[in-house]
CHARMM internal coordinates of N, CA and C (Angstrom, degrees):
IC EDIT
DIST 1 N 1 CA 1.4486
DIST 1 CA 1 C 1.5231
ANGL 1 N 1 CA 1 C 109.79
DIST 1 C 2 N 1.2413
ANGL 1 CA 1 C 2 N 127.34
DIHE 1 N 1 CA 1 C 2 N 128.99
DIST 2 N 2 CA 1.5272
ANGL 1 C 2 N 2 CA 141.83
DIHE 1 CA 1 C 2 N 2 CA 160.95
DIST 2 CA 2 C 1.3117
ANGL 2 N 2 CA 2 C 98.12
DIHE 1 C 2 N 2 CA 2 C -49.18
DIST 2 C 3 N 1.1839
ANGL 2 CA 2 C 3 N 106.53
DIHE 2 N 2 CA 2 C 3 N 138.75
DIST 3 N 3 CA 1.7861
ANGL 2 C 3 N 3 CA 130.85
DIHE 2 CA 2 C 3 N 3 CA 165.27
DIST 3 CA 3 C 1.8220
ANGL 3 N 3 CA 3 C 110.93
DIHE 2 C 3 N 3 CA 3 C -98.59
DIST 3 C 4 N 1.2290
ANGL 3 CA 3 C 4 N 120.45
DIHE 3 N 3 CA 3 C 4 N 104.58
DIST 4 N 4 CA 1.0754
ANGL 3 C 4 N 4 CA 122.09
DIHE 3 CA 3 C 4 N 4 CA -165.68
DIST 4 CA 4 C 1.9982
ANGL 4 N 4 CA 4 C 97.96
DIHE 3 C 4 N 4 CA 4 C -84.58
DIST 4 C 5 N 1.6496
ANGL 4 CA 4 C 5 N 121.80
DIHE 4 N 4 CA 4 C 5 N 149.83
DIST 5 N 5 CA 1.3391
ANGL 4 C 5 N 5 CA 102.77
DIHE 4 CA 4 C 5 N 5 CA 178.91
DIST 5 CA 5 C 1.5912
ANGL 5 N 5 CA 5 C 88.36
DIHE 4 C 5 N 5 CA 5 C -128.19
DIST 5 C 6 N 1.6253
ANGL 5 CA 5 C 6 N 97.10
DIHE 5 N 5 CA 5 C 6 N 161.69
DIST 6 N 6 CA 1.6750
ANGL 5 C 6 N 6 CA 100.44
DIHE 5 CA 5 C 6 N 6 CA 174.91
DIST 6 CA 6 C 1.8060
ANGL 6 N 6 CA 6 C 114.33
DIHE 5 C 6 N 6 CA 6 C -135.97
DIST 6 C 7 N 0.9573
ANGL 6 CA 6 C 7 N 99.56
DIHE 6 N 6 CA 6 C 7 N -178.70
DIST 7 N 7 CA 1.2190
ANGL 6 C 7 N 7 CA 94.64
DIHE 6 CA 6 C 7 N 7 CA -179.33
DIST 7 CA 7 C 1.5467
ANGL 7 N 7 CA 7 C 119.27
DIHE 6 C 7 N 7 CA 7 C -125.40
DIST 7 C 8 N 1.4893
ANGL 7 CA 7 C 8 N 123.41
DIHE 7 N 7 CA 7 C 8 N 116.35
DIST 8 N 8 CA 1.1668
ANGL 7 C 8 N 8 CA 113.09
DIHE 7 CA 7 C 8 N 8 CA -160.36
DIST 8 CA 8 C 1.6366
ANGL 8 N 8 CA 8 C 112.79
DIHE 7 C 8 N 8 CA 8 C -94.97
DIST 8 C 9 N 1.3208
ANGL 8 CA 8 C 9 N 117.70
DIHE 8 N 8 CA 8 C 9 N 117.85
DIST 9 N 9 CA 1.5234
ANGL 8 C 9 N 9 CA 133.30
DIHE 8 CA 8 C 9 N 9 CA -150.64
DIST 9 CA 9 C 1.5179
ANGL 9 N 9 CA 9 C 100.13
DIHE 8 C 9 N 9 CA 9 C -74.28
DIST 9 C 10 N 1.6552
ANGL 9 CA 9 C 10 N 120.59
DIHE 9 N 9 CA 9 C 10 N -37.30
DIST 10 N 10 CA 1.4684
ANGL 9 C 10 N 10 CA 115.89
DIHE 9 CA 9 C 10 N 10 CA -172.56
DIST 10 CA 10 C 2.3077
ANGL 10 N 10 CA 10 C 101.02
DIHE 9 C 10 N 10 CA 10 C -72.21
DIST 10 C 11 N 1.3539
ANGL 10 CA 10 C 11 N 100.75
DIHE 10 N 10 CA 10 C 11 N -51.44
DIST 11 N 11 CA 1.6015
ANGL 10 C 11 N 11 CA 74.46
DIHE 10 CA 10 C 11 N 11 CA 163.41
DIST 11 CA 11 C 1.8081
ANGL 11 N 11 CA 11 C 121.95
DIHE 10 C 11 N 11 CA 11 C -136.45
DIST 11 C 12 N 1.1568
ANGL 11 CA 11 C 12 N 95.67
DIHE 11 N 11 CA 11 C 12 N 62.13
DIST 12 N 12 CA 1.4277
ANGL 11 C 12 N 12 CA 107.99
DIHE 11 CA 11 C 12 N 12 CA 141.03
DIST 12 CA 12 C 1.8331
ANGL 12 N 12 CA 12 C 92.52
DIHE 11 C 12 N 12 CA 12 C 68.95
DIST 12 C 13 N 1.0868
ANGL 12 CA 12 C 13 N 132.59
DIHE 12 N 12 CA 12 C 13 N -10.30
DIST 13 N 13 CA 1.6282
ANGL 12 C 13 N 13 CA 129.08
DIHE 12 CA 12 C 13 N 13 CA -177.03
DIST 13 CA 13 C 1.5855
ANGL 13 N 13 CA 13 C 104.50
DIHE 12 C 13 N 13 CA 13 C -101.98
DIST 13 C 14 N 1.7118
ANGL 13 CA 13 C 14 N 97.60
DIHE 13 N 13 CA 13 C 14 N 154.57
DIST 14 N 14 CA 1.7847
ANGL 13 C 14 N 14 CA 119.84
DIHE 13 CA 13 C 14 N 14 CA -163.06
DIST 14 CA 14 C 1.4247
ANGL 14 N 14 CA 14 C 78.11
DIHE 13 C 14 N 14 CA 14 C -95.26
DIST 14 C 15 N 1.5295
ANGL 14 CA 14 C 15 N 105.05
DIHE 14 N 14 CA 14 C 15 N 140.45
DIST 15 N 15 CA 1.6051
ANGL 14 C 15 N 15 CA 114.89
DIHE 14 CA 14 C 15 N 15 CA 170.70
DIST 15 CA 15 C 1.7587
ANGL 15 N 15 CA 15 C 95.22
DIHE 14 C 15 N 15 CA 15 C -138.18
DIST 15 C 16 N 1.4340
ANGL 15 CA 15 C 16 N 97.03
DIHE 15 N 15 CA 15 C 16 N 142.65
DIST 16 N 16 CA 1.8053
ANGL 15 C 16 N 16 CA 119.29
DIHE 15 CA 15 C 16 N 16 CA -176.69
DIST 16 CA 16 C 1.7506
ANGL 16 N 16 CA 16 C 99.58
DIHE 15 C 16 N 16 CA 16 C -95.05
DIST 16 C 17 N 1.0742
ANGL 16 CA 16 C 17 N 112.61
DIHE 16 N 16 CA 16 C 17 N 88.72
DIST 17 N 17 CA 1.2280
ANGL 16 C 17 N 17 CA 141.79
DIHE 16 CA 16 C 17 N 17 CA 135.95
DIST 17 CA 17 C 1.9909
ANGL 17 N 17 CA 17 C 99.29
DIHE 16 C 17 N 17 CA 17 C 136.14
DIST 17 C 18 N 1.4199
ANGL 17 CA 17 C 18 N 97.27
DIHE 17 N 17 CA 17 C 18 N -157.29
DIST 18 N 18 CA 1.6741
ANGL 17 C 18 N 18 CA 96.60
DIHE 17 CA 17 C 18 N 18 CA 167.90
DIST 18 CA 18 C 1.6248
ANGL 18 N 18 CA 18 C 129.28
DIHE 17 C 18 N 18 CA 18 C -88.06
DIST 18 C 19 N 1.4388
ANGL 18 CA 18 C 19 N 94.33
DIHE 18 N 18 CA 18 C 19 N 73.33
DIST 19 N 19 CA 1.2766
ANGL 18 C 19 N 19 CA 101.12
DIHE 18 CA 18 C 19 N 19 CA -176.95
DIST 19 CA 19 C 1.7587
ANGL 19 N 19 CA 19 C 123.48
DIHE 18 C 19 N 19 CA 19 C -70.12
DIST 19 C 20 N 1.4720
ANGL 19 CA 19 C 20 N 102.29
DIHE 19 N 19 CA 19 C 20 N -37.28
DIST 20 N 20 CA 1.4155
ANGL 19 C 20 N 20 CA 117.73
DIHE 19 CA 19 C 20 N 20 CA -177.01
DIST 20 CA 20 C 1.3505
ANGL 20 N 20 CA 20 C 115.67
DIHE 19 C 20 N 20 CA 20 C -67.51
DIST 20 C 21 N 1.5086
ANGL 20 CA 20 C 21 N 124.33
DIHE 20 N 20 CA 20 C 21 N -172.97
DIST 21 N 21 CA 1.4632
ANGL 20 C 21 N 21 CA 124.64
DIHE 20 CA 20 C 21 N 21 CA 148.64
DIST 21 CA 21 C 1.4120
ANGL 21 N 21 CA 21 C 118.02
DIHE 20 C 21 N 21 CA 21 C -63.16
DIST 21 C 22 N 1.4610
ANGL 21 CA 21 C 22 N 151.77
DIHE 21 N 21 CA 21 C 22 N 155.91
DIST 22 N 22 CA 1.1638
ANGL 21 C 22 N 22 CA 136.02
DIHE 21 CA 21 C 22 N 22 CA 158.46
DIST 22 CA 22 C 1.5606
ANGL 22 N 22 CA 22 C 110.89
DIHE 21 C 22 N 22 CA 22 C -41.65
DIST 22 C 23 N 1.1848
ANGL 22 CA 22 C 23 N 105.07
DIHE 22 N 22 CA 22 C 23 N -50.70
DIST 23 N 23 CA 2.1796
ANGL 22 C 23 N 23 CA 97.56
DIHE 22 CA 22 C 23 N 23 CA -154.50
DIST 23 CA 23 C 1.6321
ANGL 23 N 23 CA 23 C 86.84
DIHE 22 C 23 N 23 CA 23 C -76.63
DIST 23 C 24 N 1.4848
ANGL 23 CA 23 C 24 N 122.84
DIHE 23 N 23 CA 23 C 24 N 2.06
DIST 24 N 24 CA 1.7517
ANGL 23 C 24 N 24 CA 102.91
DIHE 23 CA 23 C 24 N 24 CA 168.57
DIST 24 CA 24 C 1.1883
ANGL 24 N 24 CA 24 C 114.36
DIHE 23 C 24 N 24 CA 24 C -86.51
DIST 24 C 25 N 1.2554
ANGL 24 CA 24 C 25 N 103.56
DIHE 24 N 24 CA 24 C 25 N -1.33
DIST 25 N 25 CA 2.1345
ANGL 24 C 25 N 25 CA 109.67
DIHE 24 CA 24 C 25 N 25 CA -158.46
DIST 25 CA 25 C 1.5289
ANGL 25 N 25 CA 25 C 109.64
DIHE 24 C 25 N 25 CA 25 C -112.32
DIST 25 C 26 N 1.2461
ANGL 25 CA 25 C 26 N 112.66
DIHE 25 N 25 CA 25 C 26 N 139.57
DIST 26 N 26 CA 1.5541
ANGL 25 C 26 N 26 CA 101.51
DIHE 25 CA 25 C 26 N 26 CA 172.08
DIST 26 CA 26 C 2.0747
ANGL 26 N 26 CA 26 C 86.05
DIHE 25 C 26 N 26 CA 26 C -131.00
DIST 26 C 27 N 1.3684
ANGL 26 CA 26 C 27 N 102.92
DIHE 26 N 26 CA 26 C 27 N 141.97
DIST 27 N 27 CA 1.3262
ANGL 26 C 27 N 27 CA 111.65
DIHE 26 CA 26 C 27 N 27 CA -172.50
DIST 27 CA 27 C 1.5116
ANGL 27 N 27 CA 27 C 99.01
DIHE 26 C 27 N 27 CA 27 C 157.51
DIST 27 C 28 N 1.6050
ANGL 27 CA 27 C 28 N 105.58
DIHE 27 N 27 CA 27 C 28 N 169.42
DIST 28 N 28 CA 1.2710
ANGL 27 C 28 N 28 CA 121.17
DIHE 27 CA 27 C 28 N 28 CA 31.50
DIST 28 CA 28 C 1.9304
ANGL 28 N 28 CA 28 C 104.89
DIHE 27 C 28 N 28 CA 28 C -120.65
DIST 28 C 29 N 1.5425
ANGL 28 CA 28 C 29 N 95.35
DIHE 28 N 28 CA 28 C 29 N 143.72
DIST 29 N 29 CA 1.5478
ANGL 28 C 29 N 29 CA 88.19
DIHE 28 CA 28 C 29 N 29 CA 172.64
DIST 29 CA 29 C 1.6986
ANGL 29 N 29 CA 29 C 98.25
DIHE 28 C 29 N 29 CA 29 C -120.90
DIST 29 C 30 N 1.5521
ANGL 29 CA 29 C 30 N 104.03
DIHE 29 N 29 CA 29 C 30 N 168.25
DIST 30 N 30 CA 1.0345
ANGL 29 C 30 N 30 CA 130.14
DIHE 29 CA 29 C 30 N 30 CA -176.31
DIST 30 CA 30 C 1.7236
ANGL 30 N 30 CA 30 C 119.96
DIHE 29 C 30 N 30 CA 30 C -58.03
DIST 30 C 31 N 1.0462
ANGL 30 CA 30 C 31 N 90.32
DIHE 30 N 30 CA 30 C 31 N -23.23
DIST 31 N 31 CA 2.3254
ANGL 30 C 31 N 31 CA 97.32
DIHE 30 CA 30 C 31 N 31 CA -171.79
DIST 31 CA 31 C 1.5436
ANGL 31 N 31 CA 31 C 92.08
DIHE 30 C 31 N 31 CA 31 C -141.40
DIST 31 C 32 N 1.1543
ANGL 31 CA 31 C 32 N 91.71
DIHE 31 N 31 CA 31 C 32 N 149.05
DIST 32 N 32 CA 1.5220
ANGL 31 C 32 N 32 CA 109.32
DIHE 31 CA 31 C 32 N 32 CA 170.03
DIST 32 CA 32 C 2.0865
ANGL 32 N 32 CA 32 C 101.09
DIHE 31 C 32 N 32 CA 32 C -63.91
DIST 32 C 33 N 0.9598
ANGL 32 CA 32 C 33 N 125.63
DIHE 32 N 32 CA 32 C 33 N -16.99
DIST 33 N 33 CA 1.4687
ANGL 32 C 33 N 33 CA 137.02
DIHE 32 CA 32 C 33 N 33 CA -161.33
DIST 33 CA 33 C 1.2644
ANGL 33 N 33 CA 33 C 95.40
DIHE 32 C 33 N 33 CA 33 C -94.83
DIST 33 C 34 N 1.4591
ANGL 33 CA 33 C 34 N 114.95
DIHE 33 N 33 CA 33 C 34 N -53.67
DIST 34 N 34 CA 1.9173
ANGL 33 C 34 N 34 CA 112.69
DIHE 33 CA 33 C 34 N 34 CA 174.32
DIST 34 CA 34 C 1.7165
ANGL 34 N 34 CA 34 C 108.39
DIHE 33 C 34 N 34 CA 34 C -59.31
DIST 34 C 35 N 1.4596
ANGL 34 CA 34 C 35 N 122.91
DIHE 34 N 34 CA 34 C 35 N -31.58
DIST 35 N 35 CA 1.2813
ANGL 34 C 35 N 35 CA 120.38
DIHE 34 CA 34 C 35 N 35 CA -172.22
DIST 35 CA 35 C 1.2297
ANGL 35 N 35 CA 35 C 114.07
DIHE 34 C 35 N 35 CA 35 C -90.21
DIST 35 C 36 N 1.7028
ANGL 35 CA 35 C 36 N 125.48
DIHE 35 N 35 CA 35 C 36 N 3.72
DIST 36 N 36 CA 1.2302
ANGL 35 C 36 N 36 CA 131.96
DIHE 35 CA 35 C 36 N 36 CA -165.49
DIST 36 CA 36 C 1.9472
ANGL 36 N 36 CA 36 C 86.72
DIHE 35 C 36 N 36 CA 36 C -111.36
DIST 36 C 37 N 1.0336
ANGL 36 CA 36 C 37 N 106.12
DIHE 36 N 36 CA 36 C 37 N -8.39
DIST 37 N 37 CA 1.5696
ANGL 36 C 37 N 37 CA 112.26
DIHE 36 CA 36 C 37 N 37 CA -178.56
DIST 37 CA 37 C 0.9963
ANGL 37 N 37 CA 37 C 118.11
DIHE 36 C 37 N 37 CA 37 C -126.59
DIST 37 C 38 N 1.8528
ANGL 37 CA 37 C 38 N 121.80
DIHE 37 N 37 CA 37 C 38 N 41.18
DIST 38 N 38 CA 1.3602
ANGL 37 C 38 N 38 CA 154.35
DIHE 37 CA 37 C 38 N 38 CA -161.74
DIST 38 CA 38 C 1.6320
ANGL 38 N 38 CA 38 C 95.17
DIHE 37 C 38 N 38 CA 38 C -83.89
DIST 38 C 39 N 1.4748
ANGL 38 CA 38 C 39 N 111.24
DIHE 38 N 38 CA 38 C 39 N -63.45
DIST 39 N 39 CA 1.5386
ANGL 38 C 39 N 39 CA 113.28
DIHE 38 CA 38 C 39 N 39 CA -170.49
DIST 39 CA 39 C 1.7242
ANGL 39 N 39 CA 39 C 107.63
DIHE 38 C 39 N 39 CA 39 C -47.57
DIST 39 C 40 N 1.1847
ANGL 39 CA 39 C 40 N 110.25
DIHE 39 N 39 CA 39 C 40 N -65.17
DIST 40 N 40 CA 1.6166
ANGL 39 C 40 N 40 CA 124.03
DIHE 39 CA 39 C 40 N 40 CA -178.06
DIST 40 CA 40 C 1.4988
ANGL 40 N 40 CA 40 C 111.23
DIHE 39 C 40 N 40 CA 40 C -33.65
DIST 40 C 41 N 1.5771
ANGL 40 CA 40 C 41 N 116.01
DIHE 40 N 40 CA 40 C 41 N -64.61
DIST 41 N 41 CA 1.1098
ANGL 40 C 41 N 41 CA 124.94
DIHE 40 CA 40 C 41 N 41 CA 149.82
DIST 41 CA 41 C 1.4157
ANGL 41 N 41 CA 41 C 136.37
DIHE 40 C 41 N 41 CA 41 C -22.57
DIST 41 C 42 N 1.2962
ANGL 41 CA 41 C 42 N 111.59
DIHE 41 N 41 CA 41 C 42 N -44.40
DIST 42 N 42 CA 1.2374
ANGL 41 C 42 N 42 CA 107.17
DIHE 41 CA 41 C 42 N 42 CA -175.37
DIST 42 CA 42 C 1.8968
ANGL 42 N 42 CA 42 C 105.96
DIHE 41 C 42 N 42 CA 42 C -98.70
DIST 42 C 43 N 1.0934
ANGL 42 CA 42 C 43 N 100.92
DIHE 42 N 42 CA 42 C 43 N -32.23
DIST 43 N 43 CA 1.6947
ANGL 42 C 43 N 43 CA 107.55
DIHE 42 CA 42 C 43 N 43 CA 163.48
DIST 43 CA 43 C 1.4956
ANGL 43 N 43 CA 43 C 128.58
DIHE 42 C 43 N 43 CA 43 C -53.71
DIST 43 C 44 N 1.6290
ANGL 43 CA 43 C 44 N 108.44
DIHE 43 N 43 CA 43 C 44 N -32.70
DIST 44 N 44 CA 1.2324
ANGL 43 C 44 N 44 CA 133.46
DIHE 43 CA 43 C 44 N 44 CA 174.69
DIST 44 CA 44 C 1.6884
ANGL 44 N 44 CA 44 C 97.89
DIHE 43 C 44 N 44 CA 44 C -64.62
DIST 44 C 45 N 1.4790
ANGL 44 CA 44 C 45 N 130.32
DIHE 44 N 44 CA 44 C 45 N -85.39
DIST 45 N 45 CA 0.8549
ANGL 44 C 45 N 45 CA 161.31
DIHE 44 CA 44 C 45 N 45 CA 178.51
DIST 45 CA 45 C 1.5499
ANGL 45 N 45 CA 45 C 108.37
DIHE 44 C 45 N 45 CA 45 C -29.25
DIST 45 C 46 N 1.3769
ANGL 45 CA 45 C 46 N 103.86
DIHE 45 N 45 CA 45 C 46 N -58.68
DIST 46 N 46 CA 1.9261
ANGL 45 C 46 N 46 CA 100.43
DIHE 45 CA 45 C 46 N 46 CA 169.76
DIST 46 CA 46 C 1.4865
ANGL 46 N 46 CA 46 C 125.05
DIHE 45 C 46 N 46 CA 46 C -66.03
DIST 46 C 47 N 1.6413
ANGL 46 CA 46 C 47 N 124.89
DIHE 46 N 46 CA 46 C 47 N -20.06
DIST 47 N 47 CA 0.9708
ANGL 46 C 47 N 47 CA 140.63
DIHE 46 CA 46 C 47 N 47 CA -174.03
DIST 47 CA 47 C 2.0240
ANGL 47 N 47 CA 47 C 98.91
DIHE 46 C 47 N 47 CA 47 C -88.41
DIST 47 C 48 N 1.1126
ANGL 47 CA 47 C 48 N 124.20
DIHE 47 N 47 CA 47 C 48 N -20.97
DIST 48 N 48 CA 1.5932
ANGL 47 C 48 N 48 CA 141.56
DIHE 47 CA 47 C 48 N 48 CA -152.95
DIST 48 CA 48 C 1.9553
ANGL 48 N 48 CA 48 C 76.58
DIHE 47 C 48 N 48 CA 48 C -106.46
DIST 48 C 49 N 1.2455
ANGL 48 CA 48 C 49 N 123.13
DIHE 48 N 48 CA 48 C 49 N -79.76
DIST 49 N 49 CA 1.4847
ANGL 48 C 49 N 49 CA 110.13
DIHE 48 CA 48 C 49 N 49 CA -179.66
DIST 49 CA 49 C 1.3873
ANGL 49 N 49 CA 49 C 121.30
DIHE 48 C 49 N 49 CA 49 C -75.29
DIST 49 C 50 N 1.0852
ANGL 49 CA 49 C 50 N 125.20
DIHE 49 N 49 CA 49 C 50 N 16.14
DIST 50 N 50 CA 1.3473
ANGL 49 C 50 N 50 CA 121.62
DIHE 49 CA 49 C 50 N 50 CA 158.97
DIST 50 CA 50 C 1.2858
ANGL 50 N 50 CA 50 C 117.38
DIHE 49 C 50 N 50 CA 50 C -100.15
DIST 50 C 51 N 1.5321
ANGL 50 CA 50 C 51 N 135.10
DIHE 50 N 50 CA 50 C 51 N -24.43
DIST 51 N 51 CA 1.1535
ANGL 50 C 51 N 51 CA 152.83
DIHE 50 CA 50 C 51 N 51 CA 139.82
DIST 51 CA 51 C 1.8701
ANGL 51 N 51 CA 51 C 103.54
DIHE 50 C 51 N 51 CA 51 C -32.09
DIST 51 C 52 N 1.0971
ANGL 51 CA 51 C 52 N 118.19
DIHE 51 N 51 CA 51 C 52 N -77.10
DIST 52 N 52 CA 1.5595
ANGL 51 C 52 N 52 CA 150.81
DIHE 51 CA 51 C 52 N 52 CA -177.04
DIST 52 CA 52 C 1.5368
ANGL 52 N 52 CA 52 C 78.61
DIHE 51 C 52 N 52 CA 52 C -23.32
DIST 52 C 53 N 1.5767
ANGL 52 CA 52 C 53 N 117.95
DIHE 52 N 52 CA 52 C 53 N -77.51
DIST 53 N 53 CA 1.3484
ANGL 52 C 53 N 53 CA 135.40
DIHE 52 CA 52 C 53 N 53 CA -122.83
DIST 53 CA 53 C 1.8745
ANGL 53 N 53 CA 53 C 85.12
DIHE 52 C 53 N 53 CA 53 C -77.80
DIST 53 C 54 N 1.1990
ANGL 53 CA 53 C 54 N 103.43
DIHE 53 N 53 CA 53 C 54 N -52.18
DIST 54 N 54 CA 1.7002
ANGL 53 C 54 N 54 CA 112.88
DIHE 53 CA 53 C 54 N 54 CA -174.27
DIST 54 CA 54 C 1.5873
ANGL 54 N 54 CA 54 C 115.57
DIHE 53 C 54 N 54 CA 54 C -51.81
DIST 54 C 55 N 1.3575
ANGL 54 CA 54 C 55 N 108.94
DIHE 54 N 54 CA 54 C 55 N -29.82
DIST 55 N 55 CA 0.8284
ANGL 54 C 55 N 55 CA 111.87
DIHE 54 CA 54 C 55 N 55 CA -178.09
DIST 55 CA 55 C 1.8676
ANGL 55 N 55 CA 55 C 111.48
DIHE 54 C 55 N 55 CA 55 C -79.55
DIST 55 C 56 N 1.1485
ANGL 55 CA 55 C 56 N 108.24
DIHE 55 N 55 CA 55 C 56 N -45.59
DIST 56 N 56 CA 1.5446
ANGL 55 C 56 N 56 CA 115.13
DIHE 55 CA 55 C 56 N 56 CA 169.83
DIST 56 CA 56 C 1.3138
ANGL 56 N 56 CA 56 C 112.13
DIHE 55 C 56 N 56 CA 56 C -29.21
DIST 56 C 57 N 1.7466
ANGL 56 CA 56 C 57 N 101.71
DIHE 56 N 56 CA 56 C 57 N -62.98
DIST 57 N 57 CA 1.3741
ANGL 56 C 57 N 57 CA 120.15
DIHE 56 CA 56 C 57 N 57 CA -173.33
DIST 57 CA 57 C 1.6153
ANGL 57 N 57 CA 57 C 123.83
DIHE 56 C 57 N 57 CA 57 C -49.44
DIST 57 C 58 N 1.5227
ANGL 57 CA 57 C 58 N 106.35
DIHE 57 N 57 CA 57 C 58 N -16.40
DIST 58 N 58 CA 1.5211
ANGL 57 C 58 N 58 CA 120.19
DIHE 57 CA 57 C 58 N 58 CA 179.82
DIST 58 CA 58 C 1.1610
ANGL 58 N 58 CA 58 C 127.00
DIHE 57 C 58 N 58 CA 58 C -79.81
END
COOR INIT
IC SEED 1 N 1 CA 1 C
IC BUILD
C-alpha cells in the first residue's frame, strides 16, 4: 500500500498519512518532499487558475 503524505497548513509540518483535521491538511502528495513543497504548490496553482478564470472572462 502507498503511504499518502500531507501537509498540515495550521503548522506548517508534512505528516504520513491523515493525521490532521481535513480543513488543516492540504494533500495528498506522493513524497514527504512534494508535501514539504505544499505552499509553492498551492501558490503556483492559484495564480495558474486565476490566470485560467481571466482569461474565460475575456
Amino acid at each position: 500500500m502507498m503511504t499518502d503524505y500531507w501537509y498540515n497548513l495550521e503548522t506548517g509540518a508534512v505528516e504520513e498519512g491523515m493525521v490532521s483535521p481535513g480543513y488543516d491538511r492540504a494533500g495528498p502528495f506522493t513524497s514527504a518532499e512534494e508535501a514539504a513543497k505544499a505552499p509553492e504548490i498551492i501558490k503556483q496553482r492559484s495564480k495558474q487558475w486565476a490566470a485560467e478564470d481571466a482569461a474565460e472572462d475575456r
